[in-house]
C-alpha positions as CSV (number, residue, x, y, z in Angstrom):
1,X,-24.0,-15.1,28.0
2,X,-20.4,-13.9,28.7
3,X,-18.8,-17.8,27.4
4,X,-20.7,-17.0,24.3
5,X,-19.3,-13.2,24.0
6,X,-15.7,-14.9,24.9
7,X,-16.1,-17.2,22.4
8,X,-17.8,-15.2,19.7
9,X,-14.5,-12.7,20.3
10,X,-12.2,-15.8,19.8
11,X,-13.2,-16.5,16.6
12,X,-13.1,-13.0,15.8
13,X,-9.4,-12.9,16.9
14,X,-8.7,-16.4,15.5
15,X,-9.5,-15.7,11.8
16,X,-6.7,-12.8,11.8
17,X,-4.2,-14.8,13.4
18,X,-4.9,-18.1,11.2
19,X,-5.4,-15.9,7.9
20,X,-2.1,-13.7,8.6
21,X,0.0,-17.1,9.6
22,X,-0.5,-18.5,6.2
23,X,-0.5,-15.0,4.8
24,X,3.5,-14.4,6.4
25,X,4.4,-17.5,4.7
26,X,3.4,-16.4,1.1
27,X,3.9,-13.1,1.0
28,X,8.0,-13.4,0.5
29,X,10.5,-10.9,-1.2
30,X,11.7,-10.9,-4.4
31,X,14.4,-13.2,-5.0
32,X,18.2,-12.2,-5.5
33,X,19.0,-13.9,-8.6
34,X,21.1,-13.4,-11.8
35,X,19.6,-13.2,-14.6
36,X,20.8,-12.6,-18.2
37,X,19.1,-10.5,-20.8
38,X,17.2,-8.4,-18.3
39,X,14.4,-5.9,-20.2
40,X,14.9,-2.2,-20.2
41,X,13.2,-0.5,-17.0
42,X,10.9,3.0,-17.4
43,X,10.9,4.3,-13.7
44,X,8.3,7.0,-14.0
45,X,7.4,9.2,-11.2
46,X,4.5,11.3,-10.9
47,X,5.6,14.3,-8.4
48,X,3.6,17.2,-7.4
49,X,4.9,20.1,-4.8
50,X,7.7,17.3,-3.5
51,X,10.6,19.5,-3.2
52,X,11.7,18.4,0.0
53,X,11.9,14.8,-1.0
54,X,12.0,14.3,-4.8
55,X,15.9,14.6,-4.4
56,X,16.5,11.5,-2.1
57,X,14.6,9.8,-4.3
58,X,15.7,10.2,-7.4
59,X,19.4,9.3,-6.2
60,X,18.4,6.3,-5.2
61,X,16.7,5.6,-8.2
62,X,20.1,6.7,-10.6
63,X,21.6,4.3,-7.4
64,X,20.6,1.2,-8.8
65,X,22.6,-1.0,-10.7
66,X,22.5,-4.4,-12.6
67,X,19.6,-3.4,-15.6
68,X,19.6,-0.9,-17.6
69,X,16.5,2.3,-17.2
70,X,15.7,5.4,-17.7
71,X,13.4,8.0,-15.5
72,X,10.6,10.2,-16.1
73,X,9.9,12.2,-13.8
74,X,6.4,14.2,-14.6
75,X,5.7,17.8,-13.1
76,X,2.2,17.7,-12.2
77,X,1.4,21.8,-11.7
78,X,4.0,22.3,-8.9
79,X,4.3,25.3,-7.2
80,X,7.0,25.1,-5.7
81,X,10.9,24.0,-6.9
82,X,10.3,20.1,-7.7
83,X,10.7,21.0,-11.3
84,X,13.6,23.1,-10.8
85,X,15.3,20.2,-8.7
86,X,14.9,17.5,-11.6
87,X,15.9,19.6,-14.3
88,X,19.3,20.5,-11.8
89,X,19.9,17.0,-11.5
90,X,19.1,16.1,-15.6
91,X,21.7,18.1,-16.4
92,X,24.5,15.4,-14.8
93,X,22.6,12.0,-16.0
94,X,21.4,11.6,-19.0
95,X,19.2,8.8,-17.7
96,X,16.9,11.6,-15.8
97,X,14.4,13.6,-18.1
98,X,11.7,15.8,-16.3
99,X,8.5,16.3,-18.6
100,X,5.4,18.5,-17.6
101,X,2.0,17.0,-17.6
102,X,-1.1,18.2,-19.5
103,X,-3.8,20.6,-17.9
104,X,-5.8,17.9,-15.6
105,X,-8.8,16.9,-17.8
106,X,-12.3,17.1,-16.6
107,X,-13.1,13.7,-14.7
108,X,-9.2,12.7,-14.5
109,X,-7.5,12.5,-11.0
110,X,-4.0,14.3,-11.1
111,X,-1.6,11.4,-10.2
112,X,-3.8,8.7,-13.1
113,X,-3.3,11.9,-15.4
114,X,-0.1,12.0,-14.8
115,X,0.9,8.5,-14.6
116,X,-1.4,8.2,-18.2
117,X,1.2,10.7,-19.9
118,X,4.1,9.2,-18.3
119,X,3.1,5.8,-19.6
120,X,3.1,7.8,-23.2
121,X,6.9,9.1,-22.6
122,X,8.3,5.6,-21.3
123,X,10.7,4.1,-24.1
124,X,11.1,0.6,-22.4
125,X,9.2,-2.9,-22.1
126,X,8.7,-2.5,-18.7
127,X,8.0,0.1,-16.5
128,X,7.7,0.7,-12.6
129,X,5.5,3.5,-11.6
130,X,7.1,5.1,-8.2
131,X,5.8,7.9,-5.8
132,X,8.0,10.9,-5.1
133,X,8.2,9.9,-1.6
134,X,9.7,6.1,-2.4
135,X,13.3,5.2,-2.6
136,X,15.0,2.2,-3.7
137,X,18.4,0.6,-2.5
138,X,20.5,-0.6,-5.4
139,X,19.7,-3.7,-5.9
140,X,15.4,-2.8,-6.3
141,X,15.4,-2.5,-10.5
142,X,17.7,-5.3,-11.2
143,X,15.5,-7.6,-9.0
144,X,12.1,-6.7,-10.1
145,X,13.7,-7.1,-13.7
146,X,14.6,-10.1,-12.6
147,X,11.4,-11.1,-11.4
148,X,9.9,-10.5,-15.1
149,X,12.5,-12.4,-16.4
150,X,11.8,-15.4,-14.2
151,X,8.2,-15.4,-14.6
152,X,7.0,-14.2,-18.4
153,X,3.3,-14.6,-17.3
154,X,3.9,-12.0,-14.7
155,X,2.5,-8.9,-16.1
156,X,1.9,-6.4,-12.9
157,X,3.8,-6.6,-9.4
158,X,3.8,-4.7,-6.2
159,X,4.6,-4.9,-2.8
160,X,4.5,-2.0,0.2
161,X,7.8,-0.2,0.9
162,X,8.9,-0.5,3.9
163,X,6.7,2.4,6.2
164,X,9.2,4.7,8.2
165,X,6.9,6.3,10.7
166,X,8.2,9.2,12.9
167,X,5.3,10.6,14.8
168,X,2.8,9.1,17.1
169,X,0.0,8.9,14.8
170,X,2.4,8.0,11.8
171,X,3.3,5.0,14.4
172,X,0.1,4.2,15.6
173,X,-1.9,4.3,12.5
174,X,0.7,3.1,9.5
175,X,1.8,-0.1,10.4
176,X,-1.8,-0.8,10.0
177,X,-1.8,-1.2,6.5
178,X,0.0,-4.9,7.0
179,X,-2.5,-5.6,9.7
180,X,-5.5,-5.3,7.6
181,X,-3.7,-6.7,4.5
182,X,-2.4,-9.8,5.8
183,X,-5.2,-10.1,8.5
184,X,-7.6,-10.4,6.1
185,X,-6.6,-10.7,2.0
186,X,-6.7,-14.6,1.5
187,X,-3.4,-14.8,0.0
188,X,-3.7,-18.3,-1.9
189,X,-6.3,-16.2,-3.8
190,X,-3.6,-13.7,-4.9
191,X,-0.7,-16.5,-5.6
192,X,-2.5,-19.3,-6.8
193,X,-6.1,-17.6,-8.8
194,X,-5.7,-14.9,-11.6
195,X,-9.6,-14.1,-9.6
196,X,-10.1,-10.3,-9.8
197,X,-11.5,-10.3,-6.2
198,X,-8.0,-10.9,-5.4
199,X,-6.3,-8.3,-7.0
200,X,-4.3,-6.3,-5.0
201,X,-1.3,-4.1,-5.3
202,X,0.3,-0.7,-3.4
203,X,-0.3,2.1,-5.5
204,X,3.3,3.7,-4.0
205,X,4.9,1.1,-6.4
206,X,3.6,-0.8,-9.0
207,X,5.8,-2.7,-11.6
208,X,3.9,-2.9,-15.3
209,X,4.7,-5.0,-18.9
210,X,3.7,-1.8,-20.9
211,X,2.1,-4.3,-23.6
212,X,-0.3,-5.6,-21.3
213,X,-0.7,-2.0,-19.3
214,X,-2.2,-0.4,-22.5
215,X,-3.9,-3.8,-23.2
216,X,-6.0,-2.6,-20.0
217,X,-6.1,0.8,-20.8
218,X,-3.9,1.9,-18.3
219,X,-4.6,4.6,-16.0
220,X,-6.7,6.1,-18.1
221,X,-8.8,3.4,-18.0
222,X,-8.8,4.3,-13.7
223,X,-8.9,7.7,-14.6
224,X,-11.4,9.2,-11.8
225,X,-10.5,6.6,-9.3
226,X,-8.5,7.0,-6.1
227,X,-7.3,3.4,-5.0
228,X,-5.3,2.7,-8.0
229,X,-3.5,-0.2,-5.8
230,X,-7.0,-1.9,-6.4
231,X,-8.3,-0.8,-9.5
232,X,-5.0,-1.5,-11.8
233,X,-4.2,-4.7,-10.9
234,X,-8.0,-5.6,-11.3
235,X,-8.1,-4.6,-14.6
236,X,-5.0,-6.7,-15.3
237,X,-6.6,-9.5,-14.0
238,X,-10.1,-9.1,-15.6
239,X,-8.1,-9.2,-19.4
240,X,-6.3,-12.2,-18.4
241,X,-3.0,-10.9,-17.0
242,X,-1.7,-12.4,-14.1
243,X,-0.6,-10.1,-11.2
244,X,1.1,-10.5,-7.8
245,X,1.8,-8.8,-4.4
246,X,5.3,-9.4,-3.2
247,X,7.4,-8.4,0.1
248,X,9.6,-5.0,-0.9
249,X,10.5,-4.0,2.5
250,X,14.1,-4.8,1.9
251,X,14.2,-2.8,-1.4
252,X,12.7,0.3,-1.3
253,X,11.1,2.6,2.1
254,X,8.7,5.8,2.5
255,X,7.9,8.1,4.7
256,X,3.9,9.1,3.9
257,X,3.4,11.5,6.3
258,X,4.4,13.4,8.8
259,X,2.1,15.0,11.1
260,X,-1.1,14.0,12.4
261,X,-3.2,15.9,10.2
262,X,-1.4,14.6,7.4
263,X,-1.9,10.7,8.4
264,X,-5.6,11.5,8.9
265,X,-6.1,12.9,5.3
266,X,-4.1,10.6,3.9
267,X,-5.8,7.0,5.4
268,X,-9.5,9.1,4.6
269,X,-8.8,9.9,1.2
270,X,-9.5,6.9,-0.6
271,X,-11.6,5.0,2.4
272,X,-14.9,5.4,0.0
273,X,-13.4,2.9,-2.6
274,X,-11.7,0.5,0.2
275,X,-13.2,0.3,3.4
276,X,-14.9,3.1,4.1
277,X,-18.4,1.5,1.8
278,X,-22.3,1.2,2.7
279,X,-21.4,-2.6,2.6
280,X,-17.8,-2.9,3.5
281,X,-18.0,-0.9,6.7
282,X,-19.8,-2.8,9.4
283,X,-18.3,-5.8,8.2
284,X,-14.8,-4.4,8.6
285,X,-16.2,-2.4,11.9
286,X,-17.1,-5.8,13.3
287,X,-14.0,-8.2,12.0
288,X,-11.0,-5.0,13.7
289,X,-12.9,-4.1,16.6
290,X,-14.1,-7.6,17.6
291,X,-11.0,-8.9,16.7
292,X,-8.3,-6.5,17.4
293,X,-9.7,-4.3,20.5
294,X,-12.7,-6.6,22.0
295,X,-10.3,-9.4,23.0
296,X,-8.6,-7.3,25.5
297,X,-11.9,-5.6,26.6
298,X,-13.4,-9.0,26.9
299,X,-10.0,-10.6,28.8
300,X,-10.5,-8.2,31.6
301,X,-14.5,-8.4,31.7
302,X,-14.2,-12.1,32.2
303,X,-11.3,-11.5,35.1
304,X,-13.4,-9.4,36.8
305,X,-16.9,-11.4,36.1
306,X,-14.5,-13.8,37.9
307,X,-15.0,-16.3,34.9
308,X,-12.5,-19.8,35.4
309,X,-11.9,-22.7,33.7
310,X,-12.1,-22.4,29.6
311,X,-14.1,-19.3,29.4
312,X,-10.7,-17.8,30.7
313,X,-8.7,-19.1,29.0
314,X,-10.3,-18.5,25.7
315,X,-10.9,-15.1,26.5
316,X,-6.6,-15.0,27.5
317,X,-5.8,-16.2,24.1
318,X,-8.1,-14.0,22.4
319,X,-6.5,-11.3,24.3
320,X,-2.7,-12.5,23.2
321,X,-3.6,-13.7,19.3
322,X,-3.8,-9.6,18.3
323,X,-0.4,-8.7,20.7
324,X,1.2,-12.2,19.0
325,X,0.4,-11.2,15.0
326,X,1.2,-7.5,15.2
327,X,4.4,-8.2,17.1
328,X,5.8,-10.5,14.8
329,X,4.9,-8.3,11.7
330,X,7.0,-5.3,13.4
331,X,9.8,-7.5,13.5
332,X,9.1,-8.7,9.9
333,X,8.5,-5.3,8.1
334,X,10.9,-3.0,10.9
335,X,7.7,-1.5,12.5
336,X,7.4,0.9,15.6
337,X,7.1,-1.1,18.4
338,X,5.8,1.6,20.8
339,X,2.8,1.2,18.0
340,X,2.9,-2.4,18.4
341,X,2.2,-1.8,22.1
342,X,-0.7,0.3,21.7
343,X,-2.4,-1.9,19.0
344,X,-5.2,-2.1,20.1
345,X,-6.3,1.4,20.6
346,X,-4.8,2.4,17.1
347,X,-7.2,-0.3,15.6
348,X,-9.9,1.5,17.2
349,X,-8.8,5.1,15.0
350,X,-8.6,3.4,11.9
351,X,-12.1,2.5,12.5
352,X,-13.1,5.7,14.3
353,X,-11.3,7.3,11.1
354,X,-13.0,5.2,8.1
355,X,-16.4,6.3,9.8
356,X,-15.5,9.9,9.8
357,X,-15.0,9.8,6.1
358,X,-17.9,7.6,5.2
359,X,-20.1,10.5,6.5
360,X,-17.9,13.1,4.7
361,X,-18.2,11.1,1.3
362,X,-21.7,10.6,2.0
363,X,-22.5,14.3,2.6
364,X,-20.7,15.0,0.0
365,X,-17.3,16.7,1.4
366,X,-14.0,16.5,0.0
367,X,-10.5,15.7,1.2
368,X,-8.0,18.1,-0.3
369,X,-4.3,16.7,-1.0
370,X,-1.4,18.4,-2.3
371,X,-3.9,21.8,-3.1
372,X,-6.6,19.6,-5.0
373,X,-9.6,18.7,-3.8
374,X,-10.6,14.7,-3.9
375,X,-12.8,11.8,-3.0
């Protein structure tokens, strides 16, 4: 029984390793390249209450050079100085506007209503939709231009910003996000299919055409959803629009959160319509415990069961695959490597944490974020 349970956990922690290997090798940052005749870029930015970092972001945005662009930045209901802040700033570039977005609509989530009226403002071809939180080095527009220019059948990109992570739980439980996407997304699906299963992108920055955005409908066409990192790029790809995930950790970096509390709302507030499913969740219970924290677990069982030969061997390399794979991606994407260290156990909150909000969503309890209620 325990060399089946050994080698049951083996494949748990081979299909990770094997999947995120190829996965490493496809998912590749954009390209520095010159380019001439780059389109005009919209940089719209939903921001609501983000006083303490709208500033640092929106200088790195005016930062960038090599295309031309102008920024929206939309006031969704602050109540605090964000607005203030943009129109300071407005005042010395003429590239910056700050608009004010309608009363939230009934059924409309604030940042798709937002983004839907920014999309309505935006004066240019292309447009990159850009959390309050993200900034850019220079170089971010021109390439992502760039990338459009280079590839006319690419109509929505994306990537995750490189994830700066201060706290424990921001460093336990962030770097995550690459674990589950490149443990488990089949990437030849995203690069090589225009399959909607495969769509993916990262809601903190998504780069559109505007033609084929309203083709889609847009954000309103998402309007009550939460994961917009899966629903837009889905839509692209259900009207025939080709869309791709790309490596941005070299052009642009967030901070999410900052305290504990804050890491838990944020991973549980869109777990219904990603992990956090009737379906989805005992699959993904079984695929990060067995083969993220199990392999560990299973390495010492077998050591003390006094297991030899094969048996303890397989249930070493199970052991080592999880260590290997995160490792190497906190070298990759500049990850905490005290969270690296602790892996395993962090694994074991995400689940504990998708759990904890499948029972909230299912009895009907809400997450609030930035003073609205959601999910």
């Amino acid at each position: 029984m325990l060399e089946l349970i050994v080698q049951v956990v083996f494949v748990l922690a081979l299909i990770p390793a094997v999947l995120g290997s190829i996965n490493l090798l496809l998912y590749r940052p954009i390209k520095k390249q010159a380019e001439a005749d780059l389109p005009k870029l919209s940089v719209l930015i939903p921001a609501r209450n983000e006083e303490a970092r709208i500033t640092p972001v929106l200088q790195s945005v005016l930062a960038c050079t090599g295309v031309e662009f102008e920024v929206i930045v939309a006031d969704d209901s602050s109540t605090d100085r964000t607005a203030q802040i943009v129109k300071d700033m407005a005042k010395s570039d003429p590239r910056l506007k700050l608009a004010t977005t309608r009363a939230l609509p009934e059924g409309w989530l604030g940042k798709n209503n937002a983004c839907h009226f920014l999309s309505t403002e935006a004066g240019n071809p292309y447009a990159v939709f850009l959390d309050a939180d993200v900034t850019l080095e220079p170089d971010a527009l021109f390439r992502i231009a760039s990338e459009f220019t280079r590839r006319p059948q690419l109509k929505l990109l994306s990537g995750f910003p490189r994830q700066i992570t201060g706290s424990f739980w921001e460093k336990t439980l962030i770097p995550l996000i690459h674990t589950v996407l490149l443990g488990y997304l089949p990437f030849p699906g995203v690069k090589f299919t225009n399959s909607a299963m495969f769509a993916t992108a990262c809601g903190q920055l998504i780069a559109v055409q505007m033609d084929a955005y309203r083709d889609v409908g847009g954000h309103e066409r998402i309007r009550d959803c939460i994961h917009d990192g899966v629903m837009l790029p889905r839509h692209f790809r259900a009207g025939g629009h080709r869309t791709d995930l790309m490596d941005i950790t070299d052009i642009s970096a967030t901070r999410m959160y900052e305290t504990g509390p804050e890491v838990f709302s944020g991973l549980m507030k869109n777990a219904h319509e990603g992990m956090a499913t009737p379906v989805g969740l005992p699959v993904w219970t079984t695929l990060l415990l067995g083969g993220h924290v199990l392999p560990p677990v299973m390495a010492v069982i077998a050591w003390l069961a006094g297991a030899t030969g094969d048996t303890m061997r397989l249930a070493i390399i199970a052991a080592a695959l999880p260590w290997v794979m995160r490792f190497l991606m906190t070298g990759i994407f500049r990850q905490s490597w005290f969270g690296a260290v602790i892996h395993p156990f962090g694994v074991a909150v995400l689940v504990g944490l998708q759990w904890v909000a499948f029972f909230r969503w299912r009895s009907g309890k809400k997450v609030s974020w930035r003073g609205r209620e959601i999910g």
